[in-house]
mmCIF file of the N, C-alpha and C atoms, coordinates in Angstrom:
data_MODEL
# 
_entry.id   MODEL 
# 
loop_
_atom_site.group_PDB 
_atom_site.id 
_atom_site.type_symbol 
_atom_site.label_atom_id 
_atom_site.label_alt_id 
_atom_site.label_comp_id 
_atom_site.label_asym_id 
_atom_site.label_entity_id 
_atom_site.label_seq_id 
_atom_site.pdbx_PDB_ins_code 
_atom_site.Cartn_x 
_atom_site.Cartn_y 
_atom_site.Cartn_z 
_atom_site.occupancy 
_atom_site.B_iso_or_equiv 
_atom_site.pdbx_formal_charge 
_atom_site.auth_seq_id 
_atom_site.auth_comp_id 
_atom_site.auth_asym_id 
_atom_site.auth_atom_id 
_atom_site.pdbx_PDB_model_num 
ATOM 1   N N  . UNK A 1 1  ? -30.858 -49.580 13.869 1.00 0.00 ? 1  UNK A N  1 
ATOM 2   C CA . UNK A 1 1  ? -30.268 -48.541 14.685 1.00 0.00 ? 1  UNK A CA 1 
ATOM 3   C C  . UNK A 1 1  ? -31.034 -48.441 16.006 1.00 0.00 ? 1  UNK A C  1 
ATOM 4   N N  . UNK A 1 2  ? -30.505 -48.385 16.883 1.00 0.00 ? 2  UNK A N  1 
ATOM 5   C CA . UNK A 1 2  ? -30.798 -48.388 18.503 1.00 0.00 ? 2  UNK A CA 1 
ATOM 6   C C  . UNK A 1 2  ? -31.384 -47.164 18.825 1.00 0.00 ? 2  UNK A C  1 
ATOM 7   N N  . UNK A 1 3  ? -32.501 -46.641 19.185 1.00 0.00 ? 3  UNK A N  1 
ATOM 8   C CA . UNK A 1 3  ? -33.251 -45.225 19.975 1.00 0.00 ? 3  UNK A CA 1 
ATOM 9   C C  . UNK A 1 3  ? -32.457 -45.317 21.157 1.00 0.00 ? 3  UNK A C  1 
ATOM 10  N N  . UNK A 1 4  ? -31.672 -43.627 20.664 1.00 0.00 ? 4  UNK A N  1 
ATOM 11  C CA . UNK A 1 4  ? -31.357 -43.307 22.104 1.00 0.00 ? 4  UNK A CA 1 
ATOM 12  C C  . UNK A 1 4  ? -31.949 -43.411 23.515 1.00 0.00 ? 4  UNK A C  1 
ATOM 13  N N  . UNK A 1 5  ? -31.111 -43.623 24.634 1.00 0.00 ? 5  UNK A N  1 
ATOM 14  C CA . UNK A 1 5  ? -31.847 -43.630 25.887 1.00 0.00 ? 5  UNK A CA 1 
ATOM 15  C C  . UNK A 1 5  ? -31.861 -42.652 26.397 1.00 0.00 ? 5  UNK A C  1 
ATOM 16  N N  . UNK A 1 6  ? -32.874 -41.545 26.789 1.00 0.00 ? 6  UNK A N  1 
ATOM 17  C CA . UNK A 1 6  ? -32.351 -40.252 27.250 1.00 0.00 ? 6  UNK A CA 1 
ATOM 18  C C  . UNK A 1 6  ? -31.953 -40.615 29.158 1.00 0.00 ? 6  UNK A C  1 
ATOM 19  N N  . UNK A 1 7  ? -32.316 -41.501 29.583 1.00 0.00 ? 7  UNK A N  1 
ATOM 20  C CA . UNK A 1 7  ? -31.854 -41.313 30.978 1.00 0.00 ? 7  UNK A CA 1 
ATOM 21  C C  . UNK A 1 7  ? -30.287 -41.538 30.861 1.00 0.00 ? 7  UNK A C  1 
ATOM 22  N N  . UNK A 1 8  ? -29.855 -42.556 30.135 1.00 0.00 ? 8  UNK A N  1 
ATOM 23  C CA . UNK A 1 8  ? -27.986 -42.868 29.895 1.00 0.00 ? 8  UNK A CA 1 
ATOM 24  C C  . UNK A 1 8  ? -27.521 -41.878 29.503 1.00 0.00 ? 8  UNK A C  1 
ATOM 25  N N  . UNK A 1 9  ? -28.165 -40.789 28.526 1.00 0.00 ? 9  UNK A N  1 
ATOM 26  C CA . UNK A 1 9  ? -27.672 -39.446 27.965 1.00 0.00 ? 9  UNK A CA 1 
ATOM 27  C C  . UNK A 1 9  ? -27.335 -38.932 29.133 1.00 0.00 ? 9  UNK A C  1 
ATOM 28  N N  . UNK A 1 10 ? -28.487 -38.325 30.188 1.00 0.00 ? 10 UNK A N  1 
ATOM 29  C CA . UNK A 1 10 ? -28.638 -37.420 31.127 1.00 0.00 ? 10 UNK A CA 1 
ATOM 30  C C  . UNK A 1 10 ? -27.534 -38.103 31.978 1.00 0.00 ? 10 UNK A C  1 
ATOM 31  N N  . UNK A 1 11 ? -27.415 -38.979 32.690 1.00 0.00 ? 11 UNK A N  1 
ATOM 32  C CA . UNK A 1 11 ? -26.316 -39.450 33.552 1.00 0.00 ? 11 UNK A CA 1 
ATOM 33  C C  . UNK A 1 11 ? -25.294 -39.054 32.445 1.00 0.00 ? 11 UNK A C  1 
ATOM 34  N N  . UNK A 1 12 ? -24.400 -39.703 31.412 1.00 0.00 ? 12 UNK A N  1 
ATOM 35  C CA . UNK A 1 12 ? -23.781 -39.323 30.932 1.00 0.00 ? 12 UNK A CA 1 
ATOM 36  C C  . UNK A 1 12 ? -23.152 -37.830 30.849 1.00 0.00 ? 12 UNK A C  1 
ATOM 37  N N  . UNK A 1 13 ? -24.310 -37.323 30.569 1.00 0.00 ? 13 UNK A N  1 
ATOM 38  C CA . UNK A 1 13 ? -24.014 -35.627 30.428 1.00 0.00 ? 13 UNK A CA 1 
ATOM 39  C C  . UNK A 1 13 ? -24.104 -35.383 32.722 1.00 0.00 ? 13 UNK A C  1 
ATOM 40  N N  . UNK A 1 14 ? -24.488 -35.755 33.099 1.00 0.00 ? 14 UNK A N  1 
ATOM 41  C CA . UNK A 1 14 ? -24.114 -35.611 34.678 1.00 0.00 ? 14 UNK A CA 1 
ATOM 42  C C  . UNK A 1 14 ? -22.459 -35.703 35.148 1.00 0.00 ? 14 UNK A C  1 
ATOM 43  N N  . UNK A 1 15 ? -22.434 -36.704 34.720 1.00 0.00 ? 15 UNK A N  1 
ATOM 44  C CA . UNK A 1 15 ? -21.128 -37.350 35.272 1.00 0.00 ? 15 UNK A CA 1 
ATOM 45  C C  . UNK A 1 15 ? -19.818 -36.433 34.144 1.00 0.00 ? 15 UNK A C  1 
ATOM 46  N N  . UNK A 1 16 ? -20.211 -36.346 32.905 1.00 0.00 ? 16 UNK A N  1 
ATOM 47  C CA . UNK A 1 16 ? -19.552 -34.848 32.299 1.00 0.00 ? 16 UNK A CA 1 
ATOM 48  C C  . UNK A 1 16 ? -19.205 -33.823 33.834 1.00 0.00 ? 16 UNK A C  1 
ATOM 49  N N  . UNK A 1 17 ? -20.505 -33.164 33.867 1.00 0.00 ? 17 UNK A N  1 
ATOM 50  C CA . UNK A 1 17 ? -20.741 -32.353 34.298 1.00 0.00 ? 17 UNK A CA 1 
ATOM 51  C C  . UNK A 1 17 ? -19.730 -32.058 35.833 1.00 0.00 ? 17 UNK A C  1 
ATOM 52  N N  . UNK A 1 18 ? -19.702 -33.213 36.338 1.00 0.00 ? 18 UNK A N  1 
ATOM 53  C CA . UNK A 1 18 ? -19.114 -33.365 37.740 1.00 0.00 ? 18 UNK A CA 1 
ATOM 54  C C  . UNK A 1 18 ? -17.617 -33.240 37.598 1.00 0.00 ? 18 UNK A C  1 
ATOM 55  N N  . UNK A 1 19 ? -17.227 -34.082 36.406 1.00 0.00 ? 19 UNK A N  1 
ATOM 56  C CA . UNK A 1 19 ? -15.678 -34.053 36.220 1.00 0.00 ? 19 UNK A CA 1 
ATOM 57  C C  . UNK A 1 19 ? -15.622 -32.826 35.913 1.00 0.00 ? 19 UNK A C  1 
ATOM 58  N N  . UNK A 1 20 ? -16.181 -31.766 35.160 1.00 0.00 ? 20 UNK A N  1 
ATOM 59  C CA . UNK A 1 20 ? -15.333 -30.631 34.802 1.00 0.00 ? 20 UNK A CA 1 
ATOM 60  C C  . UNK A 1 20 ? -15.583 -29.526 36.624 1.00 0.00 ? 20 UNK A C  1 
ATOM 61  N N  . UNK A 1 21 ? -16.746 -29.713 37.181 1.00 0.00 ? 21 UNK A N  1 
ATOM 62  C CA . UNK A 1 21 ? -16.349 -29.213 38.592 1.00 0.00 ? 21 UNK A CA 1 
ATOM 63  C C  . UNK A 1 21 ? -15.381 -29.375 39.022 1.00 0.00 ? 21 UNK A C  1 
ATOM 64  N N  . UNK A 1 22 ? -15.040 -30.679 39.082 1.00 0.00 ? 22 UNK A N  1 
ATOM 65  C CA . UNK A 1 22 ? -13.470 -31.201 39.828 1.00 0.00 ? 22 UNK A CA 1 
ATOM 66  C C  . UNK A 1 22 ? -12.637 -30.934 39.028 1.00 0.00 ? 22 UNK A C  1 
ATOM 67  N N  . UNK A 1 23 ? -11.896 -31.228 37.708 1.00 0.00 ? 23 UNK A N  1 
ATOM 68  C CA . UNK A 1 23 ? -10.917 -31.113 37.095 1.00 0.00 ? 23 UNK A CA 1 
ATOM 69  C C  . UNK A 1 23 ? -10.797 -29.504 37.442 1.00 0.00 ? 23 UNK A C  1 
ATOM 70  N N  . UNK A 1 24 ? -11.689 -29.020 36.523 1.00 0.00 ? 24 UNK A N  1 
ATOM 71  C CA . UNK A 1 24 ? -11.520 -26.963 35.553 1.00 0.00 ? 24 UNK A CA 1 
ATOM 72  C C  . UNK A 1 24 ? -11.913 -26.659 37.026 1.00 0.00 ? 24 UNK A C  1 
ATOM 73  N N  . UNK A 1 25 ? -12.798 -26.504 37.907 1.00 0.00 ? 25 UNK A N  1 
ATOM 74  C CA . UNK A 1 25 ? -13.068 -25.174 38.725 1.00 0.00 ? 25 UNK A CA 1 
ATOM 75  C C  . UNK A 1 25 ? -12.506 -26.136 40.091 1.00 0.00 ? 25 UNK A C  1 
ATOM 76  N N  . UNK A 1 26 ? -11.705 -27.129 40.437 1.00 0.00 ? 26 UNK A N  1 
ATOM 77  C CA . UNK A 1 26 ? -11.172 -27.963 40.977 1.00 0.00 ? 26 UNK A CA 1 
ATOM 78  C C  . UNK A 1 26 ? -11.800 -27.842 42.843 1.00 0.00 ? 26 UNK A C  1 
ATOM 79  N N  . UNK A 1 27 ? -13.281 -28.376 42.421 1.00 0.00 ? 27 UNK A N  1 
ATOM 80  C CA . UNK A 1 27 ? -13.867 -28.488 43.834 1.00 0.00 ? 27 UNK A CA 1 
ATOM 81  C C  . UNK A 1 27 ? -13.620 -29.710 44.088 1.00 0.00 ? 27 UNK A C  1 
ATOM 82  N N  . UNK A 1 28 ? -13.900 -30.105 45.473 1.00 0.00 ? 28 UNK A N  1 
ATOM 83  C CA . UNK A 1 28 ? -13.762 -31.651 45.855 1.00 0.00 ? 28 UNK A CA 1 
ATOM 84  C C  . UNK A 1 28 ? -14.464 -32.353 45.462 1.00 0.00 ? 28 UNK A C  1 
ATOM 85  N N  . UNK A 1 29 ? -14.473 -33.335 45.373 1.00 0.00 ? 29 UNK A N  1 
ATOM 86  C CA . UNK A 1 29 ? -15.291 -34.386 45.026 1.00 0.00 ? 29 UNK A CA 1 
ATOM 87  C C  . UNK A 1 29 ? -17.117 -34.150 45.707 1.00 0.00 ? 29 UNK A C  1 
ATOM 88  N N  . UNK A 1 30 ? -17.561 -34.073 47.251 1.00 0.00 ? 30 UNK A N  1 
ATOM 89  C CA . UNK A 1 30 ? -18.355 -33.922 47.959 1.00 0.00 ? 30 UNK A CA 1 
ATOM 90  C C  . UNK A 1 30 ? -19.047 -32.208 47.800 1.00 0.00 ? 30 UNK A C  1 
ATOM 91  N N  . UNK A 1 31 ? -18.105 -31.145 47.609 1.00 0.00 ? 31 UNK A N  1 
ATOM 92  C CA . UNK A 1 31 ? -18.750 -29.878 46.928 1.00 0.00 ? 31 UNK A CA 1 
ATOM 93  C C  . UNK A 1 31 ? -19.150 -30.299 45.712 1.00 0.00 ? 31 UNK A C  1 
ATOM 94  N N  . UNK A 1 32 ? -18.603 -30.940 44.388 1.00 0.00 ? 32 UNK A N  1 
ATOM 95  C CA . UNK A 1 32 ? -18.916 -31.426 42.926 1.00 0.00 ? 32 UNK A CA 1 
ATOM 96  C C  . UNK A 1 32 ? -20.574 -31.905 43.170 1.00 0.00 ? 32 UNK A C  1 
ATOM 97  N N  . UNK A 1 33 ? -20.556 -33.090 44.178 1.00 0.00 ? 33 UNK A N  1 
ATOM 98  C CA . UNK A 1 33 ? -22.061 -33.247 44.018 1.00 0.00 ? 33 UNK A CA 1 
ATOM 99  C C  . UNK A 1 33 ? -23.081 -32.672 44.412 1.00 0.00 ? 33 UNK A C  1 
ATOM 100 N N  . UNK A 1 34 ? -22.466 -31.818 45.977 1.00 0.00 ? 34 UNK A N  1 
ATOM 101 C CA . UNK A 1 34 ? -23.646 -31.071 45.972 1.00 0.00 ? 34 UNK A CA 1 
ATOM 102 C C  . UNK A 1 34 ? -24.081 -30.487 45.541 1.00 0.00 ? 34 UNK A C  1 
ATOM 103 N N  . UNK A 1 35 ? -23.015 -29.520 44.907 1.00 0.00 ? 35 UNK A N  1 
ATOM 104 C CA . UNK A 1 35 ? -23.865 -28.028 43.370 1.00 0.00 ? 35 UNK A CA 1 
ATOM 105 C C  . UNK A 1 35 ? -24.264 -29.262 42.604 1.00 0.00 ? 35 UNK A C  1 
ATOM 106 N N  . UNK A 1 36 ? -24.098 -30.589 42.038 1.00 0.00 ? 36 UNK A N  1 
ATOM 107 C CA . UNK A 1 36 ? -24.771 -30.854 41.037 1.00 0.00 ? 36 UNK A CA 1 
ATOM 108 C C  . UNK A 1 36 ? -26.242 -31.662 41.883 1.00 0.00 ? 36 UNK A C  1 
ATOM 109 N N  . UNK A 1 37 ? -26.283 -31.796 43.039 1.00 0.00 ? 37 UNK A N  1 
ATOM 110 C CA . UNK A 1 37 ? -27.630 -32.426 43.566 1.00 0.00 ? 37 UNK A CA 1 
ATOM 111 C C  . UNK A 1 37 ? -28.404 -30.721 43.448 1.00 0.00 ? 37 UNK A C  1 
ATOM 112 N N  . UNK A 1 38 ? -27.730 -30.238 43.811 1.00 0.00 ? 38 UNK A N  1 
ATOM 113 C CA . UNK A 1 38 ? -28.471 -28.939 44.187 1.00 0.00 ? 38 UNK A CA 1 
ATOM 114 C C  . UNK A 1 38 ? -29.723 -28.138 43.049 1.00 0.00 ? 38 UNK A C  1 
ATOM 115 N N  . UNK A 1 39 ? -28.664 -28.604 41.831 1.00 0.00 ? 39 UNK A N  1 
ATOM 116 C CA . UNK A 1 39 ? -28.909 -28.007 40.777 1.00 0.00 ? 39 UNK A CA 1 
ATOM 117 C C  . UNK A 1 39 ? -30.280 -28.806 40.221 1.00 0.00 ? 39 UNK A C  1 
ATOM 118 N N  . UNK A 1 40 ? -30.188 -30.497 40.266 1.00 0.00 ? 40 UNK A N  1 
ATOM 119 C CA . UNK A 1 40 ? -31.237 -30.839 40.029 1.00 0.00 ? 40 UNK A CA 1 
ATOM 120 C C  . UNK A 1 40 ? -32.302 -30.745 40.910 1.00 0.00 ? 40 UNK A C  1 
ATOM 121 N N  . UNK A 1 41 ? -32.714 -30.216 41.872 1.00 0.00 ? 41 UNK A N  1 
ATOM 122 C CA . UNK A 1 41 ? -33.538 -29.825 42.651 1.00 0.00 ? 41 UNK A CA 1 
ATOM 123 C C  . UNK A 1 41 ? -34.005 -28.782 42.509 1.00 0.00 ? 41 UNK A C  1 
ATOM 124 N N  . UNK A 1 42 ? -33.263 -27.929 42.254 1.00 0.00 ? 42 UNK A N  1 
ATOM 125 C CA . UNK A 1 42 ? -33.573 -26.366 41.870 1.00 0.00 ? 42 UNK A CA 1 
ATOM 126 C C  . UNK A 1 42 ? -34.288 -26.554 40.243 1.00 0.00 ? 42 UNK A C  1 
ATOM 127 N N  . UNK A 1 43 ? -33.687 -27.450 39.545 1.00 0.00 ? 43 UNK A N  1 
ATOM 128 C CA . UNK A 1 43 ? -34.684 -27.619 37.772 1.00 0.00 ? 43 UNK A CA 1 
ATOM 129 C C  . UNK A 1 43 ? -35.948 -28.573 38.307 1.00 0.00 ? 43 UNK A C  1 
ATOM 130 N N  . UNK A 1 44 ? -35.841 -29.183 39.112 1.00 0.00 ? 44 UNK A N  1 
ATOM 131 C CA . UNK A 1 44 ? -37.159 -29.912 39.538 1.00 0.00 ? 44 UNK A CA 1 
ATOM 132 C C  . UNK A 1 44 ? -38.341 -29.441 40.125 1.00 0.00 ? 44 UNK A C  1 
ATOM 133 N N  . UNK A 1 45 ? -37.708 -28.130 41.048 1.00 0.00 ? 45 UNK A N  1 
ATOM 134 C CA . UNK A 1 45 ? -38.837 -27.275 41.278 1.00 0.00 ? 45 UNK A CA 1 
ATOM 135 C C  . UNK A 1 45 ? -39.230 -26.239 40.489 1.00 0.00 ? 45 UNK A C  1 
ATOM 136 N N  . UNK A 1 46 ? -38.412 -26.435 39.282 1.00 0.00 ? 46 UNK A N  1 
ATOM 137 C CA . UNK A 1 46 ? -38.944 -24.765 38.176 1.00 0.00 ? 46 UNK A CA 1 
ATOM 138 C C  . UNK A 1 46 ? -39.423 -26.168 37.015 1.00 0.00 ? 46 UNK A C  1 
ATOM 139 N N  . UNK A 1 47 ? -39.514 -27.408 36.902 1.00 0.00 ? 47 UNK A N  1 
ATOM 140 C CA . UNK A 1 47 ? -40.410 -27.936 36.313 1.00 0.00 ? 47 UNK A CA 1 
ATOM 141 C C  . UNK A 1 47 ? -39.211 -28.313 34.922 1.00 0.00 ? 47 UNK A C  1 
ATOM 142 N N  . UNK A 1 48 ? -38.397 -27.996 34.891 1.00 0.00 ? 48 UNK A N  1 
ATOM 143 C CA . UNK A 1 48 ? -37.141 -28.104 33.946 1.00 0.00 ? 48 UNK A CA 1 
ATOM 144 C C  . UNK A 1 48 ? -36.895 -29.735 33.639 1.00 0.00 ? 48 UNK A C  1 
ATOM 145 N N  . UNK A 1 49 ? -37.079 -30.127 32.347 1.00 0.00 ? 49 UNK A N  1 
ATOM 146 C CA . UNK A 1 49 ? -36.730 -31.598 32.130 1.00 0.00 ? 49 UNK A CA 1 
ATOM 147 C C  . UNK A 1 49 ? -35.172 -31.274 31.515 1.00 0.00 ? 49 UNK A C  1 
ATOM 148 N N  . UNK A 1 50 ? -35.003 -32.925 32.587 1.00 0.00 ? 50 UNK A N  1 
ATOM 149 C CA . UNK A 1 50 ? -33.539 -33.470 32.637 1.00 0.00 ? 50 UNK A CA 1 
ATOM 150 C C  . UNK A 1 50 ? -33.228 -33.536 31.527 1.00 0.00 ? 50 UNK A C  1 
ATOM 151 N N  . UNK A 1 51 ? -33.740 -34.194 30.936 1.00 0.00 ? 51 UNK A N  1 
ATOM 152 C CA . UNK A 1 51 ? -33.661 -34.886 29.724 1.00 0.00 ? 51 UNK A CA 1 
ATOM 153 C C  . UNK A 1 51 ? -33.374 -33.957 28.056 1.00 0.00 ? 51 UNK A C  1 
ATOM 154 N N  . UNK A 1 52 ? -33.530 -32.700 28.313 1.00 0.00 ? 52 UNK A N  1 
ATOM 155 C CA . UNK A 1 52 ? -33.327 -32.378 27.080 1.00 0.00 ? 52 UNK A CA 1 
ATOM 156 C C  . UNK A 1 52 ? -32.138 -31.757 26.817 1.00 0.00 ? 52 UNK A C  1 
ATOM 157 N N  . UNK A 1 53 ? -31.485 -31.054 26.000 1.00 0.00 ? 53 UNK A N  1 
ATOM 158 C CA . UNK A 1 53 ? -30.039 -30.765 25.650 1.00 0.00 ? 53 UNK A CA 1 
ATOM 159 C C  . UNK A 1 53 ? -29.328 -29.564 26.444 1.00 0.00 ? 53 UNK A C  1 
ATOM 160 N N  . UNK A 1 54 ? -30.263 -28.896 27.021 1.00 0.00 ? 54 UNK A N  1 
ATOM 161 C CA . UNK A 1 54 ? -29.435 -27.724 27.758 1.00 0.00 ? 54 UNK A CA 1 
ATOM 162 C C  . UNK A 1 54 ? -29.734 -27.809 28.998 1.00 0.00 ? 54 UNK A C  1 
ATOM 163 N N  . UNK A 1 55 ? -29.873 -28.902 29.542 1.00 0.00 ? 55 UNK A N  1 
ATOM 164 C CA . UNK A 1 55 ? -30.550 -29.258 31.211 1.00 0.00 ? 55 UNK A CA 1 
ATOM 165 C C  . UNK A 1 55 ? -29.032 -28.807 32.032 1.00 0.00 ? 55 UNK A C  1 
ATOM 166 N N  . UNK A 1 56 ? -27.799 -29.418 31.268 1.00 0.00 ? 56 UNK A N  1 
ATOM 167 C CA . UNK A 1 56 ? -26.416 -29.397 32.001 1.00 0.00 ? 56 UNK A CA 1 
ATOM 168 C C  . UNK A 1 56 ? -25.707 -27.755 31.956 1.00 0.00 ? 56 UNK A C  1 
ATOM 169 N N  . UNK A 1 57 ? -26.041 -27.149 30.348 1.00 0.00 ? 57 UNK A N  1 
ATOM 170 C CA . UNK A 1 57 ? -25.748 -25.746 30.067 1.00 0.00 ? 57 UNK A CA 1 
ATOM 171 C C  . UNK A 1 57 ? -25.767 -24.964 31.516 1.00 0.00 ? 57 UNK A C  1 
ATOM 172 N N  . UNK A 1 58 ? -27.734 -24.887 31.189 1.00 0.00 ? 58 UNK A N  1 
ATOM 173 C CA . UNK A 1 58 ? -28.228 -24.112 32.466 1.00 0.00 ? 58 UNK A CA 1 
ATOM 174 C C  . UNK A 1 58 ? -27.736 -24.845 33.489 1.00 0.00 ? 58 UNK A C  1 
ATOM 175 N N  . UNK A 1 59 ? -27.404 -25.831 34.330 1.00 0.00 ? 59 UNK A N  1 
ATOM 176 C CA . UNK A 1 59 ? -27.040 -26.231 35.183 1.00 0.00 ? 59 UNK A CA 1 
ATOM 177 C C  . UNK A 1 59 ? -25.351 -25.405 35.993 1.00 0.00 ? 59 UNK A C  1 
ATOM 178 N N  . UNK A 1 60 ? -24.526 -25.854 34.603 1.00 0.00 ? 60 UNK A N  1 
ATOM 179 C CA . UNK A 1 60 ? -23.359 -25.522 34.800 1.00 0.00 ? 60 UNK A CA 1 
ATOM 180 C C  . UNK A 1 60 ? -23.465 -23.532 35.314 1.00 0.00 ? 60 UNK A C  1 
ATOM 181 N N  . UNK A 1 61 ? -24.307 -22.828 34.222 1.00 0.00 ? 61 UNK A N  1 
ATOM 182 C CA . UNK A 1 61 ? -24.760 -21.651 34.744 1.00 0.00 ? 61 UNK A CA 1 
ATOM 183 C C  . UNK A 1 61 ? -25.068 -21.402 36.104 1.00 0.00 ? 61 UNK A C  1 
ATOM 184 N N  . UNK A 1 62 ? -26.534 -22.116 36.495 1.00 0.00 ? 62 UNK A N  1 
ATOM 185 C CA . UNK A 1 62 ? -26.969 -21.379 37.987 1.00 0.00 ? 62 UNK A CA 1 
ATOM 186 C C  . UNK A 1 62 ? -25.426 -22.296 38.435 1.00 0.00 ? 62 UNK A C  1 
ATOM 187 N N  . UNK A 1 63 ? -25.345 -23.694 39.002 1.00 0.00 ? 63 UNK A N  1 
ATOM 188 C CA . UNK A 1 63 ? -23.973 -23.820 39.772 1.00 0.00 ? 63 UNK A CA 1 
ATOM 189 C C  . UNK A 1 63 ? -22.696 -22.171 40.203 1.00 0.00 ? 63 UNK A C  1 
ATOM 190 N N  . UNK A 1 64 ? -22.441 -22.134 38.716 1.00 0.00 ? 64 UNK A N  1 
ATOM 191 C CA . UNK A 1 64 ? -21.614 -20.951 39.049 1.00 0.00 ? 64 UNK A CA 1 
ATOM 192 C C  . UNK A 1 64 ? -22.149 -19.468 39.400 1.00 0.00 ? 64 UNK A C  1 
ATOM 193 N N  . UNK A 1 65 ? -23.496 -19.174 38.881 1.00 0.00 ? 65 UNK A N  1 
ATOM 194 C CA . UNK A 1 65 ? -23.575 -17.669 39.944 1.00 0.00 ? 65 UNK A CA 1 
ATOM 195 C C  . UNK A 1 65 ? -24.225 -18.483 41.328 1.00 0.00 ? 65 UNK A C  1 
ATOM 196 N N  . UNK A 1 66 ? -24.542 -19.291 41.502 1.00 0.00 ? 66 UNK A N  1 
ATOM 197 C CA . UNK A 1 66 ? -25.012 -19.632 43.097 1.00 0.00 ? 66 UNK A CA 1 
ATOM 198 C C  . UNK A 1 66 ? -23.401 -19.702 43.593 1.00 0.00 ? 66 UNK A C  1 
ATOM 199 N N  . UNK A 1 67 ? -22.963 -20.386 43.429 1.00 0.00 ? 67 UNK A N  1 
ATOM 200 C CA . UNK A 1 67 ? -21.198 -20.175 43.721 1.00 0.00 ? 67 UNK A CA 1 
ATOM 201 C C  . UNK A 1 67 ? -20.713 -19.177 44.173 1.00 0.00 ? 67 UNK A C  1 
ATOM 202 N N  . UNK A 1 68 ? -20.586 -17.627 43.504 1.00 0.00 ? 68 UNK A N  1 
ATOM 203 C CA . UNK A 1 68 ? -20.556 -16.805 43.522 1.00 0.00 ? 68 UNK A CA 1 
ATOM 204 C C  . UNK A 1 68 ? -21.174 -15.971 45.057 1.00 0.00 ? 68 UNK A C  1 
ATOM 205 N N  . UNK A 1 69 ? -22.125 -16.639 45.432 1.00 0.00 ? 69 UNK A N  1 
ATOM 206 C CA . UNK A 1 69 ? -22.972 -15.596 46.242 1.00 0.00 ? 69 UNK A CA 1 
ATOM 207 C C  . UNK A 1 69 ? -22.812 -16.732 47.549 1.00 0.00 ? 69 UNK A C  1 
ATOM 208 N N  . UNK A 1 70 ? -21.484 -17.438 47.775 1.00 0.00 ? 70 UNK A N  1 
ATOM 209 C CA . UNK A 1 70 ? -21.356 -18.104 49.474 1.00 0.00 ? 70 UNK A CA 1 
ATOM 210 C C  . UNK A 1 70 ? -20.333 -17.854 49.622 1.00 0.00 ? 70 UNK A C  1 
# 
């Protein structure tokens, strides 16, 4: 049996993440990445690893109240 890769997870769960911006809350393509560049910058400076199971949760969270407040 193969050990998961957590970086293929994390992209994986990224690229999740982007389609449901665009599809469900139907931003453009170029807003989609910036809340999601944004977001990993904002977990990079609070020290937040990518890599574990609720990196996208909380992500999808701050995205939408930062949303909220432009």
């Amino acid at each position: 049996m193969r050990k998961p890769d957590p970086e293929r997870i994390y992209r994986a769960r990224r690229a999740a993440t982007f389609r449901r911006l665009v599809d469900e809350l139907r931003l453009d393509e170029l807003d989609a990445e910036h809340w999601i560049a944004a977001w990993e910058r904002e977990a990079t400076s609070q020290g937040v690893d990518r890599h574990t199971s609720s990196f996208w949760d909380h992500g999808r969270n701050w995205i939408a109240d930062n949303r909220r407040h432009v």
